[in-house]
N, C-alpha and C positions, 0 to 999 in steps of 0.2 A: 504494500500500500504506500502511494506518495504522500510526501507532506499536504500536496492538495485535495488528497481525498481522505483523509484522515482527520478527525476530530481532534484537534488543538486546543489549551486554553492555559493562560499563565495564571496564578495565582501570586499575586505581588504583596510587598508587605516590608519593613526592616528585619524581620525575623533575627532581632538583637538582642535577646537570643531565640531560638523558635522553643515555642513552648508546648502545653501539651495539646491547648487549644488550638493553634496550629497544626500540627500533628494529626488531632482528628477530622480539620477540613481538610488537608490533605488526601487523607485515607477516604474521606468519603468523597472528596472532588475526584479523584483518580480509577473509581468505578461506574463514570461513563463518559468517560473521556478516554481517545487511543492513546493520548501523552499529554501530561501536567507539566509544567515546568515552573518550577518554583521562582519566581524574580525576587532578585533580592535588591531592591533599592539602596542607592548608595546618596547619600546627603553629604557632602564634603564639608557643609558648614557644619553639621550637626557632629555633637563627638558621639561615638559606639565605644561600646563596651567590647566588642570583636569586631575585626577588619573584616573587609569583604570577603578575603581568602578564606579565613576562619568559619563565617557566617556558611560560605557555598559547602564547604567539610563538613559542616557541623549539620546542617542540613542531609545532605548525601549518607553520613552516619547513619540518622536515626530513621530515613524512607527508604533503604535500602532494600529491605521485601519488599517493595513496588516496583514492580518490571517498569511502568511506563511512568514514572518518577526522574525529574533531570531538577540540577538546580545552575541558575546562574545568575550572575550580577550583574547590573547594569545603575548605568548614570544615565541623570536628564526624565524626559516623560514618559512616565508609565505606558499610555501608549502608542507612543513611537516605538518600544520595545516590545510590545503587543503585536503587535504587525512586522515587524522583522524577525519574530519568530513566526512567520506564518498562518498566527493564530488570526480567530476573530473573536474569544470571547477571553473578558478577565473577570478571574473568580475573584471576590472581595469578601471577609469573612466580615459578622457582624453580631457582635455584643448586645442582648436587650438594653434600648435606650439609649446606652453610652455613646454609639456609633454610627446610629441612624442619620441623624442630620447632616453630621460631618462626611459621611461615604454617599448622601443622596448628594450636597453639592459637588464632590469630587464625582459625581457620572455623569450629573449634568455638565461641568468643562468637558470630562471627556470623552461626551457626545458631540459638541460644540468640535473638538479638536477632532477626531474621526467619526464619524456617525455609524461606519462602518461596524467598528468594536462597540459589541455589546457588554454589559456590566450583569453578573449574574449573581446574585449577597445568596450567603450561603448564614443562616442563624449558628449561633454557636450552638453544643450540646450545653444542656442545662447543666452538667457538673464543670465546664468551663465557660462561664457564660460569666464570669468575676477574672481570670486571666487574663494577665497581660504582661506583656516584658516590664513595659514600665513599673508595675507592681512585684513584680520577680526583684528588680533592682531595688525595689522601697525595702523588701522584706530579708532580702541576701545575708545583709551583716545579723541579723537576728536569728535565722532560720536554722536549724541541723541541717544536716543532709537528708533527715529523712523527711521532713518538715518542705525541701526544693522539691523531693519526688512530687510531689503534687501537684506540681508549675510544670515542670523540666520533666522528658526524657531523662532515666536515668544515667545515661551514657553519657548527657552532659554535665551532671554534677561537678565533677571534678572543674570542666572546661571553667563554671562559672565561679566553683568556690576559689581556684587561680587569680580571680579578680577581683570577686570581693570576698576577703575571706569572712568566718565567722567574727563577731567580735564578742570576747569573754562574756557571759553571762555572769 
């Protein structure tokens, strides 16, 4: 099957670090889809916690039982990156409440910028429907490791206590 007759779709995000809420749109975007490919938006103004290189690894890590699972990085607009991977549709995950407004005006720009690419919101699962990196980074220095598994992929714990470590209790 060619790239043009095969069902494409990128699911974009910073996935700084990907969590577990991620993780599950993932798993669930990549069962009707021929290939998902994870974009990992790069903000150069903004600081990360892990480099892109890291981000794309850390990624690839934990989707690895998905055959048609790819991750990669890009700068500039979501989709222009959309359409150079031959896709037309980007998956968008979405948080009750938290994320609605903010992700309906990001599909209205870009419909405005391609009309072409569609925007598909995928609801969170109810047991990560409170995740988020951002919150991952609030709770890090407080958390055990067993206390991250609930955020994080377990295979990333290590990745993210390297950065922020515990701080004594």
């Amino acid at each position: 099957m060619s790239d043009s007759d095969s069902r494409i779709a990128v699911y974009t995000g910073s996935f700084d670090p990907i969590t577990l809420g991620h993780l599950n749109l993932i798993e669930r975007s990549c069962r009707f889809v021929d290939k998902l490919i994870v974009g990992i938006g790069i903000n150069n103004e903004k600081s990360s916690l892990f480099s892109a290189d890291e981000r794309v690894e850390m990624v690839e890590r934990v989707t690895q039982q998905f055959d048609n699972v790819e991750a990669q990085y890009f700068t500039g607009l979501a989709v222009d990156f959309v359409r150079s991977m031959n896709a037309r549709v980007m998956i968008r995950g979405i948080r009750p409440l938290t994320d609605i407004a903010g992700e309906f005006t990001m599909m209205m720009a870009n419909r405005k910028l391609d009309e072409e690419i569609e925007t598909v919101f995928l609801m969170a699962d109810e047991q990560y429907g409170h995740v988020s990196s951002s919150l991952l980074k609030q709770i890090a220095p407080m958390a055990d490791n067993n206390q991250l598994k609930k955020f994080i992929p377990a295979e990333l714990v290590d990745d993210v206590r390297n950065r922020i470590p515990l701080v004594k209790k």
